[in-house]
C-alpha positions in Angstrom: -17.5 10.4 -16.7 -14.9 8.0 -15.1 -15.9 6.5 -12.1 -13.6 5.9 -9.5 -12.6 2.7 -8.0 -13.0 2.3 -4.3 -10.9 1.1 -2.1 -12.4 -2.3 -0.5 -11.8 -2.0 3.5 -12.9 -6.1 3.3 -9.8 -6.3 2.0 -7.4 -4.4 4.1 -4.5 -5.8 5.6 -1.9 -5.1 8.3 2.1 -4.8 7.9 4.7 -4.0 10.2 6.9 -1.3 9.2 9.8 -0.2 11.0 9.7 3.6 10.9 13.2 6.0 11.7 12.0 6.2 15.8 9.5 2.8 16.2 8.0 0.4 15.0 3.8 0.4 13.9 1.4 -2.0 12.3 -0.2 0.0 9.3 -3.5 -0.8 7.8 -3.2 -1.4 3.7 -6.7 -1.1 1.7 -6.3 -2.4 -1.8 -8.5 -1.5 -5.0 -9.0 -3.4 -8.1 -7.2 -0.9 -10.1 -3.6 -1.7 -8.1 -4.0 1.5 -5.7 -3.2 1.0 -2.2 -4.1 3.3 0.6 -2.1 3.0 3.5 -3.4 4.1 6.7 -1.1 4.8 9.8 -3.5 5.3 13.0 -6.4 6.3 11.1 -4.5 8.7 9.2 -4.3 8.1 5.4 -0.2 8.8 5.1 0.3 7.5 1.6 -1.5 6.1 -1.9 0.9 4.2 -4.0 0.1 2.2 -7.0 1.5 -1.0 -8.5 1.9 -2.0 -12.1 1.0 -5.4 -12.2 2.8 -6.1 -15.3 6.3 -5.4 -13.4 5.2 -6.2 -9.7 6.8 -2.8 -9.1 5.2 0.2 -7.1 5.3 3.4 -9.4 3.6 6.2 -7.8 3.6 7.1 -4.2 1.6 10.3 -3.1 2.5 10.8 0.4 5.6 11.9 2.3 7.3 8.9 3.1 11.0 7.7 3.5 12.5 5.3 0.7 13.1 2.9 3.8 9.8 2.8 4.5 8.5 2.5 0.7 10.9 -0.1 0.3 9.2 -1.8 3.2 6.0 -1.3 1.8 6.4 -2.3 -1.4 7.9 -5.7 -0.6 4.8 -6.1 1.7 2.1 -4.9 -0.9 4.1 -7.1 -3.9 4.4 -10.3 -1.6 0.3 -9.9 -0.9 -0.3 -9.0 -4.6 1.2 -12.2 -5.5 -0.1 -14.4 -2.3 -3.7 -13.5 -3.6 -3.9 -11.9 -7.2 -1.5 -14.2 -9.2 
């Protein structure tokens, strides 16, 4: 049986993203499999994973607007590459 990867709160950082109505700082926990979990007020509101190969996210599970998945995903790529490549 697989075991799964856990996120690593010692790891966790903060973006701003600009939602439709204000703007919020959002927690991001990482894994070593290229999940994130993003947590919005101690609400998990999205996972989304990155392929690594591509620097590209490819899944999001979580109801979230393309503007704020594009935010995200520059955020998450620019702190993949400041600290993984």
């Amino acid at each position: 049986m697989l075991q799964p990867i856990a996120f690593i709160p010692q790891h966790q950082f903060h973006v701003l993203i600009d939602f439709k109505d204000d703007e919020r700082i959002v927690a991001v926990l990482p894994n070593e499999a290229g999940r994130f979990r993003v947590v919005d007020q101690g609400k998990v509101i999205a996972e989304v994973d990155l392929e690594k190969s591509k620097h590209n996210l490819v899944c999001c599970q979580g109801k979230l607007e393309n503007n704020v998945l594009a935010q995200l995903e520059h955020q998450i790529i620019r702190y993949y590459e400041n600290h993984y490549a």
